[in-house]
MILUMDO-498559 format. One record per residue (C-alpha): x, y, z. Coordinates in pm, whole numbers, padded with zeros to 5 digits, always signed. Layout:
N
XYZ/...
***
This chain:
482
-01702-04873-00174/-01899-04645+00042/-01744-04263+00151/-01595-04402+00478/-01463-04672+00341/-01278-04456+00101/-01150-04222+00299/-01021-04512+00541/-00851-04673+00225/-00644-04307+00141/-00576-04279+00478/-00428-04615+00476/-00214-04572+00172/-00080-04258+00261/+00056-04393+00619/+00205-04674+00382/+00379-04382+00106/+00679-04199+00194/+00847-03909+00158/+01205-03745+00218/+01218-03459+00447/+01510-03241+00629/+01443-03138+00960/+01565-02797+01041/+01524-02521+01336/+01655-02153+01332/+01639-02187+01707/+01983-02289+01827/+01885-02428+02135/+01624-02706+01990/+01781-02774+01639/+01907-03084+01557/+02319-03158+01487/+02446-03054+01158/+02527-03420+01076/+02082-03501+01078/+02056-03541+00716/+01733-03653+00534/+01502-03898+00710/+01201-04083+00542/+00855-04074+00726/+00540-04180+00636/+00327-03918+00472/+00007-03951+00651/+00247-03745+00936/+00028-03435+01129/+00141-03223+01368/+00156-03428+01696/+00300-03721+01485/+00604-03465+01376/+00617-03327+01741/+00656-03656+01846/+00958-03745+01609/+01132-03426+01658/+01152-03502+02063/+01259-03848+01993/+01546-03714+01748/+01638-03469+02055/+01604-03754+02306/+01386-03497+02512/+01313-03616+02904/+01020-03394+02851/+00813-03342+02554/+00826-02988+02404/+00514-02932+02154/+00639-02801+01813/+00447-02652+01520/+00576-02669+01179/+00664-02467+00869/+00687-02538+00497/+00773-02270+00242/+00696-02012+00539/+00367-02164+00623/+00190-02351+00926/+00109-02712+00860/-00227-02764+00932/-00305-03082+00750/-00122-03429+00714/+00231-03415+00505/+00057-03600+00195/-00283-03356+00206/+00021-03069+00158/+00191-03273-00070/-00170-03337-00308/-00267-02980-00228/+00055-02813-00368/+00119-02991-00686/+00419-03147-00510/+00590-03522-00599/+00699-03768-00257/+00988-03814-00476/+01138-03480-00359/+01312-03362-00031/+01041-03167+00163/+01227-02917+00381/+01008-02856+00707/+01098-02601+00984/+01011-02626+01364/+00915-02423+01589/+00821-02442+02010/+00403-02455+01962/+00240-02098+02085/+00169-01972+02462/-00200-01897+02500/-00219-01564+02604/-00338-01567+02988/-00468-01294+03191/-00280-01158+03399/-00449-00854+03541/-00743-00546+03523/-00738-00209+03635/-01073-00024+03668/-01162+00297+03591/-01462+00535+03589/-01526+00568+03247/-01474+00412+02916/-01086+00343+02860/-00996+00496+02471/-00606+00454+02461/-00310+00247+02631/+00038+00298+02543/+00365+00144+02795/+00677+00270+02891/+00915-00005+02934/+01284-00085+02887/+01190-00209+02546/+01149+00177+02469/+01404+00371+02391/+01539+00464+02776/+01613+00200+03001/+01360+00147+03207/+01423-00146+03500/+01211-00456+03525/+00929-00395+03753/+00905-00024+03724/+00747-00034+03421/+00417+00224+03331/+00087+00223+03155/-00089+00521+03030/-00457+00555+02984/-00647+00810+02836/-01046+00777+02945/-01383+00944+02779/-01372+01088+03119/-01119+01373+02989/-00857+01240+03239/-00508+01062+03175/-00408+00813+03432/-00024+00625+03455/-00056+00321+03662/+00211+00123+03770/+00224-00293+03752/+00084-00350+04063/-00262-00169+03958/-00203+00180+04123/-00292+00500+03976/+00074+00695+04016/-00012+01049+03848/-00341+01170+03703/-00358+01463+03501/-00515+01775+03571/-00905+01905+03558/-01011+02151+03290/-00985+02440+03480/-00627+02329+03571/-00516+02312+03219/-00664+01920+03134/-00843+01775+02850/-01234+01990+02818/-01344+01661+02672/-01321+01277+02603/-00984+01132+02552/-00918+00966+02237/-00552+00871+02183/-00277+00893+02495/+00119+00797+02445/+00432+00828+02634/+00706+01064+02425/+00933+00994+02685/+00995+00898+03032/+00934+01229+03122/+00688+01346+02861/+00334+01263+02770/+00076+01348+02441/-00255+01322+02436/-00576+01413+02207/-00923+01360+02155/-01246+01574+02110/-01130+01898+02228/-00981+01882+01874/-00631+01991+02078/-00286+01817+02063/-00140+01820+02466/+00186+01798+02567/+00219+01731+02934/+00525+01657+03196/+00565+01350+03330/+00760+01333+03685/+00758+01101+03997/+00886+01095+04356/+01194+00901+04446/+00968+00598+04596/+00808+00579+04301/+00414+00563+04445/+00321+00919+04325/+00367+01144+04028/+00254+01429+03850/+00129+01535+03528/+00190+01884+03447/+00063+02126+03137/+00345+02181+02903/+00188+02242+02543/-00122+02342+02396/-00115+02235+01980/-00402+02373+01804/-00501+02318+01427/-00753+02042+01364/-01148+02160+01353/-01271+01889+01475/-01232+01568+01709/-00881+01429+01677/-00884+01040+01660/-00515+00882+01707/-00212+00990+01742/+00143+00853+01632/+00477+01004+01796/+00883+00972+01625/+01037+01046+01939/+01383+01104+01806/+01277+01347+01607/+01029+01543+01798/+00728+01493+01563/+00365+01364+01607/+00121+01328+01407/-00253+01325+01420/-00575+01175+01270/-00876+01396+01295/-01232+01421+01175/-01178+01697+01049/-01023+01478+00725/-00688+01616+00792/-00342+01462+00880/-00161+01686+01153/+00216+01702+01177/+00281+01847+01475/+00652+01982+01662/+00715+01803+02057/+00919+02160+02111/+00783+02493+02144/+01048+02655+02042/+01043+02419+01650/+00653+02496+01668/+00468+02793+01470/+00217+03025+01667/-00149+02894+01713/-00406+02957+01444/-00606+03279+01627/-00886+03139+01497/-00878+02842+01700/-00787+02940+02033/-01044+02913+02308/-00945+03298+02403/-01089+03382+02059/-01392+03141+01994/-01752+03085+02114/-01863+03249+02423/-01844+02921+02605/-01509+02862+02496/-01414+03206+02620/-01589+03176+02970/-01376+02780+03016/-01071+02939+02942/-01105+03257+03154/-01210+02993+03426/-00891+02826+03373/-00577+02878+03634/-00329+02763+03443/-00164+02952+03180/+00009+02705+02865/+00200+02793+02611/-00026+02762+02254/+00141+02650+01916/+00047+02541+01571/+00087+02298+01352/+00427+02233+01194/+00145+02143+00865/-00187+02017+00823/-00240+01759+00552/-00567+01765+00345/-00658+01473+00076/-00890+01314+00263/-01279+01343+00203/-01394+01190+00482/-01267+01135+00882/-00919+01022+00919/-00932+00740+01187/-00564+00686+01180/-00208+00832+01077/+00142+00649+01160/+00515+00707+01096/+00691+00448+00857/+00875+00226+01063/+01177+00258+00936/+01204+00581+00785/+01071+00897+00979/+01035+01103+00672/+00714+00883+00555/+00405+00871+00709/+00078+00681+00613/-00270+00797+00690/-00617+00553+00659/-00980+00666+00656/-01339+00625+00674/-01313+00723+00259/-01180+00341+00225/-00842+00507+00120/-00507+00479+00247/-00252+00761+00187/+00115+00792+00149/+00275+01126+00305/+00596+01284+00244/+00654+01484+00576/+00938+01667+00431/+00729+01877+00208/+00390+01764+00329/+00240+01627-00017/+00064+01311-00062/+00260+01043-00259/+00017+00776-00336/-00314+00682-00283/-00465+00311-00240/-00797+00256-00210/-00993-00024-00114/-01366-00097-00073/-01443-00044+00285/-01381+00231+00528/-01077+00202+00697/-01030+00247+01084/-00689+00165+01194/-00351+00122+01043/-00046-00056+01170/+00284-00081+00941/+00482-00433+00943/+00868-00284+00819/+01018-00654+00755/+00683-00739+00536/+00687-00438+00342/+00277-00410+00431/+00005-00209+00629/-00234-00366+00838/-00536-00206+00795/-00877-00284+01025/-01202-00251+00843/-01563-00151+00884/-01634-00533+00722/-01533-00695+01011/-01192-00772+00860/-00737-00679+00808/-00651-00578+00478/-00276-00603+00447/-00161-00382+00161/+00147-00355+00002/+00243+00018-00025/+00515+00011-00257/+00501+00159-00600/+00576-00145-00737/+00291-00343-00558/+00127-00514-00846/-00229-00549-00625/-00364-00364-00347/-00435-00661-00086/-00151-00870-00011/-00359-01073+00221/-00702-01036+00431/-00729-01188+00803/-01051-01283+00902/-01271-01378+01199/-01362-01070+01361/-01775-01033+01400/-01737-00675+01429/-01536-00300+01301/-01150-00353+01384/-01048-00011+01517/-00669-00099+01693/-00362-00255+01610/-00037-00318+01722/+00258-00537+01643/+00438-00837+01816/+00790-00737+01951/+00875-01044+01931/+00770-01156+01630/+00823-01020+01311/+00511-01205+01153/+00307-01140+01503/+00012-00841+01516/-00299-00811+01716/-00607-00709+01669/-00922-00529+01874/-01273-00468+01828/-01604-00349+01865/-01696-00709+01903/-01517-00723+02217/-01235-00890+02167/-00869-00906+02117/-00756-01189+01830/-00381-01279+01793/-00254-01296+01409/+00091-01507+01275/+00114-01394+00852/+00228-01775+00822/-00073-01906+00959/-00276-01833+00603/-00455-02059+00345/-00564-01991-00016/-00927-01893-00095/-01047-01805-00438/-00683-01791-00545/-00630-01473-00224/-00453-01516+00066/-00684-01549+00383/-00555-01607+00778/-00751-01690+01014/-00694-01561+01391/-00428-01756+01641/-00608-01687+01943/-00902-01465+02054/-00838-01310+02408/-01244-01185+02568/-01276-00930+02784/-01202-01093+03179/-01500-00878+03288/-01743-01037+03086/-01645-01418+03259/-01632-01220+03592/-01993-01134+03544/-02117-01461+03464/-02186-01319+03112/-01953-01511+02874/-02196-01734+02722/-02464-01441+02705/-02556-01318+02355/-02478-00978+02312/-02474-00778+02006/-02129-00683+01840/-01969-00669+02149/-02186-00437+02323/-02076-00289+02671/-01744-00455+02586/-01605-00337+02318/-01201-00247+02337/-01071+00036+02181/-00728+00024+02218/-00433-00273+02231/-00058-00238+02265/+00183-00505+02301/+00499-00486+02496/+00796-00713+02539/+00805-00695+02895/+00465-00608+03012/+00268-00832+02762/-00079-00748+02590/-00249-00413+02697/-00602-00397+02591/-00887-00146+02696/-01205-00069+02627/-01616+00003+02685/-01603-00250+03033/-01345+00075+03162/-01088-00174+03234/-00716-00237+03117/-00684-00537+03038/-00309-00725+03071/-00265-01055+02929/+00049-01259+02888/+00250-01130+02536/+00583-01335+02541/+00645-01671+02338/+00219-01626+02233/+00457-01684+01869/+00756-01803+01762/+00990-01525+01721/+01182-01718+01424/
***
C-alpha cells in the first residue's frame, strides 16, 4: 500500500471511530441549554465540521463560524490527530469549548505626518475619565520634535510648541496622555516633559502648553510608562538607567545643576537663552542603575504600582522595587531585549527581541524556567507591544519588518518539548498597498518600519511608524474575549 493510499485508509477509519465530547461555551448568548449532555461524533471532526454541528445544535438561520478550545488550546487539526497527538483514549469524554471565529483586523484609517511617527498612545472612555464615544484622541510624538493630538476624523486639534517656545530640542521618542488634561513626553533631548492639555468648547482646536521640565537621564530617553493614580512615570534611557519620575512639581526634587541647559555646553546655553518660555525644572524622584547596556523599555506592574520591570539591550530583564528603588531580580535571556509588555492574569512579560522573536517570561520567584513560551514569525527586531482590552490572552506586536502581527497565548503548539505560537494575523502598513509596493521586496521592512502600537477598546489598533503615518485598524472581536 502506497503513501496515499495509507493516508486515505487512516482517514477513513478515523471518520468511522468515535469519540464522546461535551459541548460547552462561556459565552451566554451562543451556549447550548444546560440539559446538552454528551454527544458522540466521528473523530476525523476539524474545525468547519464542529462549526457546522454547533449551528445545527443552535438551529442558527445564519451560520456563525466558531473556533474551538481543548485544555485552553486552539484546535488546529482533526479531533483524532489531537486525540493520537496527546496520549489521549476515544474512550474518554473530550470536553471542547467554543468560541465566535476571529475579526480580521481591517483598516480603517491613516493620518500623515511630516516626519517619522515614534509613539501613539489614546485617550478614550476606556481610560480612566469618561470620555464620550466619538470624541475620542490620539497622541503622536514625531522625530520631528513635535507632539500632535488628532481627533477621529484625522484632524490635527493641538500641536505642541517649537523649541524656542518651550518644545522638544530633538526627536520624539515616547508620547502618552496622563490625563485628559495632561500630556508626557521624551526622547533625545534626554528630558522628561510635562505639558497641558486643553481644548475649545467645539472641540476643533486645542493647545499644548509647557508645564514641567524633568531632568536626570544623560542620554536619549527611549519609552516611557505613566501610573496615573499615583503621579509616577517612569523612563527607559540609554543612558542604562531606569527613571522614576514625580507628575507634580511640588512631590518632585530640584534639577540636577549639572544637567540643565542654563548650565551646560555653550550651545545648550545659547537654545535656552533663545527660549521665551520660562518652565519650571525638577529632578528625578530616583534614578535606577543595574543595567550595562541601553534600557529600551521600563513598565509599571499591572496590578501593583509599587513594582516596576525594566528590559534591555544587555538581554536582561529587571525587577524594581519603586518603594526603595533596589532591583529585586534579574532574568536574563540570550538576546537583547527591546520592548516589554506585562500580561497581569498570565503572570508573564512579553518581551520583543533583537532575534526576530516574544519571549514570555515568568517573573515570579518561583518560576522554575525563564521562557514560558516564545511567539514567532516576525522577520525582523520587535520593538512595541501592547495588550488586547478585550482579551486577556490577546497582545500585539510591531516591527522593524513593517508590520503589526496579532498574538492569542492559546493559539501555541509544542516544539522541542517548548511552547511556540505562531502569529493570528499580520496587519502591513496601508501605505505600502497604496503605493503599489506590497509585493516589492524590501529589506526588513525598510521605509516602513512601525515603531509604536497601542490598542484601544473603542478606537481599535493604533500603529505608527517610518511611512509617517498612524495607522488605525479595526481592534474589537479580532479575539475571543472568553
Amino acid at each position: 500500500m502506497d503513501n496515499t493510499q495509507l493516508s486515505t485508509a487512516n482517514s477513513l477509519q478515523a471518520a468511522q471511530r468515535q469519540v464522546r465530547v461535551q459541548l460547552t461555551s462561556q459565552q451566554e448568548d451562543i451556549a447550548l441549554p444546560d440539559s446538552t449532555g454528551p454527544i458522540l461524533v466521528p473523530t476525523g471532526l476539524r474545525r468547519y465540521a464542529l462549526s457546522t454541528l454547533v449551528n445545527n445544535l443552535l438551529g442558527n438561520d445564519k451560520p456563525i463560524p466558531f473556533e474551538f478550545l481543548i485544555n485552553g488550546a486552539f484546535l488546529r487539526t482533526s479531533i483524532d490527530e489531537y486525540l493520537t497527538a496527546n496520549g489521549i483514549s476515544a474512550e474518554t469524554t473530550l470536553e471542547i469549548e467554543y468560541v465566535r471565529a476571529l475579526i480580521p483586523p481591517l483598516h480603517i484609517a491613516s493620518y500623515e505626518h511630516d516626519d517619522w511617527v515614534s509613539a501613539v498612545d489614546v485617550l478614550s472612555g476606556t481610560s480612566a475619565s469618561s470620555i464620550p464615544q466619538g470624541q475620542e484622541r490620539i497622541l503622536s510624538g514625531s522625530y520631528d520634535g513635535l507632539l500632535r493630538v488628532w481627533n477621529t476624523s484625522s484632524q490635527v486639534v493641538a500641536t505642541s510648541p517649537s523649541p524656542t517656545e518651550g518644545g522638544h530640542t530633538s526627536s520624539i521618542k515616547a508620547a502618552k496622555f496622563v490625563s485628559p488634561n495632561s500630556i508626557v513626553s521624551a526622547g533625545l533631548d534626554r528630558t522628561v516633559r510635562l505639558w497641558k492639555y486643553s481644548e475649545s468648547e467645539d472641540g476643533f482646536s486645542g493647545k499644548i502648553a509647557p508645564q514641567l521640565e524633568l531632568y536626570g537621564h544623560k542620554s536619549g530617553i527611549n519609552s516611557l510608562s505613566v501610573h496615573a493614580p499615583s503621579n509616577r512615570i517612569l523612563s527607559a534611557s540609554a543612558d542604562h538607567s531606569v527613571g522614576f519620575w514625580s507628575t507634580r512639581k511640588s512631590d518632585a526634587p530640584a534639577a540636577p545643576e549639572n544637567l540643565l541647559p542654563s548650565t551646560g555646553s555653550r550651545t545648550s546655553k545659547r537654545r535656552k537663552l533663545n527660549t521665551s518660555v520660562s518652565v519650571s525644572q525638577r529632578g528625578p524622584l530616583a534614578l535606577m542603575s543595574a543595567h550595562t547596556a541601553p534600557v529600551s523599555a521600563a513598565i509599571f506592574d499591572a496590578k501593583d504600582s509599587t513594582v516596576g520591570y525594566s528590559a534591555s539591550w544587555d538581554h536582561s530583564l529587571r525587577t524594581w522595587d519603586l518603594v526603595t528603588a533596589s532591583l529585586v531580580d534579574t532574568r536574563t535571556i540570550s538576546h537583547s531585549l527591546l520592548s516589554l509588555e506585562h500580561l497581569p492574569d498570565h503572570h508573564l512579560l512579553a518581551t520583543g527581541t533583537s532575534a526576530r522573536h516574544i519571549t514570555l517570561i515568568d517573573p515570579r520567584a518561583s518560576a522554575t524556567t525563564i521562557s514560558a513560551m516564545t511567539l514567532r514569525g516576525h522577520t525582523n527586531a520587535v520593538v512595541t507591544l501592547a495588550r488586547d482590552p478585550n482579551s486577556t490572552y490577546g497582545l500585539i506586536s510591531g516591527s522593524h519588518d513593517g508590520t503589526c502581527r496579532i498574538w492569542d497565548l492559546r493559539a501555541t503548539k509544542t516544539d522541542k518539548g517548548a511552547a511556540v505560537g505562531d502569529s493570528v494575523y499580520s496587519i502591513s502598513r496601508k501605505s505600502l498597498e497604496e503605493e503599489g509596493r506590497a509585493n516589492s521586496k524590501r529589506v526588513g521592512g525598510e521605509g516602513v518600519k512601525v515603531f509604536s502600537v497601542c490598542w484601544d477598546r473603542q478606537v481599535g489598533i493604533v500603529s505608527a511608524g517610518e511611512d509617517k503615518r498612524i495607522q488605525i485598524n479595526r481592534g474589537e472581536g479580532v479575539l475571543s474575549s472568553s
